[in-house]
ZADO-1210 file (C-alpha; in nm, 4 decimals, padded with zeros to 6 digits):
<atoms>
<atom x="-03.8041" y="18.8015" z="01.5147" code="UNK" pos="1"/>
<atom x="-04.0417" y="18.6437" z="01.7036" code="UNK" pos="2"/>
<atom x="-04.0640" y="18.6945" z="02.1086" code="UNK" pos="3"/>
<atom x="-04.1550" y="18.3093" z="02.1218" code="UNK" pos="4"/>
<atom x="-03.8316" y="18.2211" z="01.9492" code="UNK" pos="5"/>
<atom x="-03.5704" y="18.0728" z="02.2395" code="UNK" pos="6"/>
<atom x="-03.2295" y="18.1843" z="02.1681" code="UNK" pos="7"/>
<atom x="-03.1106" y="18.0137" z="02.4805" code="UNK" pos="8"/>
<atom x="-02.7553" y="17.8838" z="02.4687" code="UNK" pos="9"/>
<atom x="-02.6935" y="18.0079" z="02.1210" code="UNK" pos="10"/>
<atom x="-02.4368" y="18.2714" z="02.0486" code="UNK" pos="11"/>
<atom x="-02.4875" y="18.5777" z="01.8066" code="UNK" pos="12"/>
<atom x="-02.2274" y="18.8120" z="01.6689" code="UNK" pos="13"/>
<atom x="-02.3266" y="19.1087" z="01.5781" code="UNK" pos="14"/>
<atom x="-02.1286" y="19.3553" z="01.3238" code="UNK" pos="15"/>
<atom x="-02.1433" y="19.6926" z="01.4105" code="UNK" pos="16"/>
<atom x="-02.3922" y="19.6241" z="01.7093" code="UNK" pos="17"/>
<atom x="-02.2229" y="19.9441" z="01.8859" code="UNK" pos="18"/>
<atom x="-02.5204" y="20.2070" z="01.7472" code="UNK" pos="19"/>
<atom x="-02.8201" y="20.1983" z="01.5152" code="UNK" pos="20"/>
<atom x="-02.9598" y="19.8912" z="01.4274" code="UNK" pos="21"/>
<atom x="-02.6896" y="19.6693" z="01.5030" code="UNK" pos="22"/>
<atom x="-02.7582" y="19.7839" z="01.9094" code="UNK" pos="23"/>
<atom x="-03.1126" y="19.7327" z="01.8760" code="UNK" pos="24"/>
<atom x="-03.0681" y="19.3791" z="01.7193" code="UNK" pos="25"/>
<atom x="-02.8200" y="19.2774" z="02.0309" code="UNK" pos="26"/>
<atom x="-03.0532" y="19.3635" z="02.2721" code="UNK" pos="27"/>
<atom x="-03.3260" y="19.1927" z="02.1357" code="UNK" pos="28"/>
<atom x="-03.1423" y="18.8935" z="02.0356" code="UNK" pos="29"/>
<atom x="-03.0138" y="18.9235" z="02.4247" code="UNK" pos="30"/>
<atom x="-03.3686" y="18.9172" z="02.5526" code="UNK" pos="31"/>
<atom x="-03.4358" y="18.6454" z="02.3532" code="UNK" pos="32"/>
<atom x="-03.1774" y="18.4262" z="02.5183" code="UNK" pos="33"/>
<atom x="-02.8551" y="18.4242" z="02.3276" code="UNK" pos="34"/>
<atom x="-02.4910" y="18.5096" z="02.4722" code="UNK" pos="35"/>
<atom x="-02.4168" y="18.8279" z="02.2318" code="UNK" pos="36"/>
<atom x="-02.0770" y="18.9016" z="02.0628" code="UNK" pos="37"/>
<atom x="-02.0746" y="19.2830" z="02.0123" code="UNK" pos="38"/>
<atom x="-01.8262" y="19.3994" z="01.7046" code="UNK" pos="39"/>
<atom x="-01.7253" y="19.7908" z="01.6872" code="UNK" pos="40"/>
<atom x="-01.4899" y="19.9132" z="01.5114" code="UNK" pos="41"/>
<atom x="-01.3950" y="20.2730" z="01.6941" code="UNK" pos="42"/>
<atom x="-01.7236" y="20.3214" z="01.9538" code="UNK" pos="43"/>
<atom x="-01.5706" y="20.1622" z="02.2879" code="UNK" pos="44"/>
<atom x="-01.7386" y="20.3285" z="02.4441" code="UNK" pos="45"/>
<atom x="-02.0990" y="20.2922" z="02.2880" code="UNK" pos="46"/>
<atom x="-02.0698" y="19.9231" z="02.2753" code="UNK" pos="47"/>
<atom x="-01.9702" y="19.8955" z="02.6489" code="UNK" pos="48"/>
<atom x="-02.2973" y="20.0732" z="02.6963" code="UNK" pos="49"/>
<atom x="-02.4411" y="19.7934" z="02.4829" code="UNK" pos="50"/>
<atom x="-02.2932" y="19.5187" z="02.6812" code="UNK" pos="51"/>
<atom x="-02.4194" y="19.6724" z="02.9890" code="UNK" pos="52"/>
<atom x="-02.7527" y="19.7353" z="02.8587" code="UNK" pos="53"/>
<atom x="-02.7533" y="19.3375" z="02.7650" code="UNK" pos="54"/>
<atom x="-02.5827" y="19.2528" z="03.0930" code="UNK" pos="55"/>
<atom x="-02.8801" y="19.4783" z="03.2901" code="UNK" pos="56"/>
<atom x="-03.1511" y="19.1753" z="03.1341" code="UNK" pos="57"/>
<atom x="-02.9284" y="18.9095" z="03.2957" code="UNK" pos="58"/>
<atom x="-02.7519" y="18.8022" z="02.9501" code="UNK" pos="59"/>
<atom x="-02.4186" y="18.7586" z="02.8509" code="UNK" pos="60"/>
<atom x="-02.2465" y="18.9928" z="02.6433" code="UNK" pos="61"/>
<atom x="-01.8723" y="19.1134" z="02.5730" code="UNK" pos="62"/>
<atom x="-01.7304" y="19.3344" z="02.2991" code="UNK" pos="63"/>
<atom x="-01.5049" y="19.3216" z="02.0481" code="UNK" pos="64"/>
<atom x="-01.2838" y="19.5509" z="01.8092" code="UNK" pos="65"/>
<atom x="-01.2011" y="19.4570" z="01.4815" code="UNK" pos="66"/>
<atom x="-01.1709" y="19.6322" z="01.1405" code="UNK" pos="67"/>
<atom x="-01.3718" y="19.4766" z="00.8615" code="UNK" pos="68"/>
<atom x="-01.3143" y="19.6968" z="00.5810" code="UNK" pos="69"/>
<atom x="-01.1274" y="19.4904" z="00.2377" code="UNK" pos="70"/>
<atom x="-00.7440" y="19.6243" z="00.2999" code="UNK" pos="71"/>
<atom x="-00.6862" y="19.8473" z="-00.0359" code="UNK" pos="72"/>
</atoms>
């Protein structure tokens, strides 16, 4: 992504953006402007550390628990 890209007023959701790579894409999709929609799945507690990293760069952020996995 490019820092000159303006993300402002656009909102991402972001799968898994509770550790790894999905928490490094929501903060830098967060400094680039856009409101981000944090999915987990059991880590509460690393995606509220997430949303407060976002919310420290004066973004929006807010989390969200949901199971994606196909039902077998």
């Amino acid at each position: 992504m490019s820092d000159q890209l303006d993300l402002a007023g656009k909102v991402a959701l972001v799968t898994g953006g509770s550790r790894g790579i999905g928490a490094a894409t929501a903060r830098r999709l967060a400094r680039l402007g856009a409101t981000v929609a944090i999915g987990y799945h059991q880590a509460a507690d690393h995606a509220a550390a997430v949303v407060n990293d976002v919310a420290a760069t004066g973004a929006r952020a807010a989390k969200f628990q949901a199971n994606q996995a196909l039902p077998s």
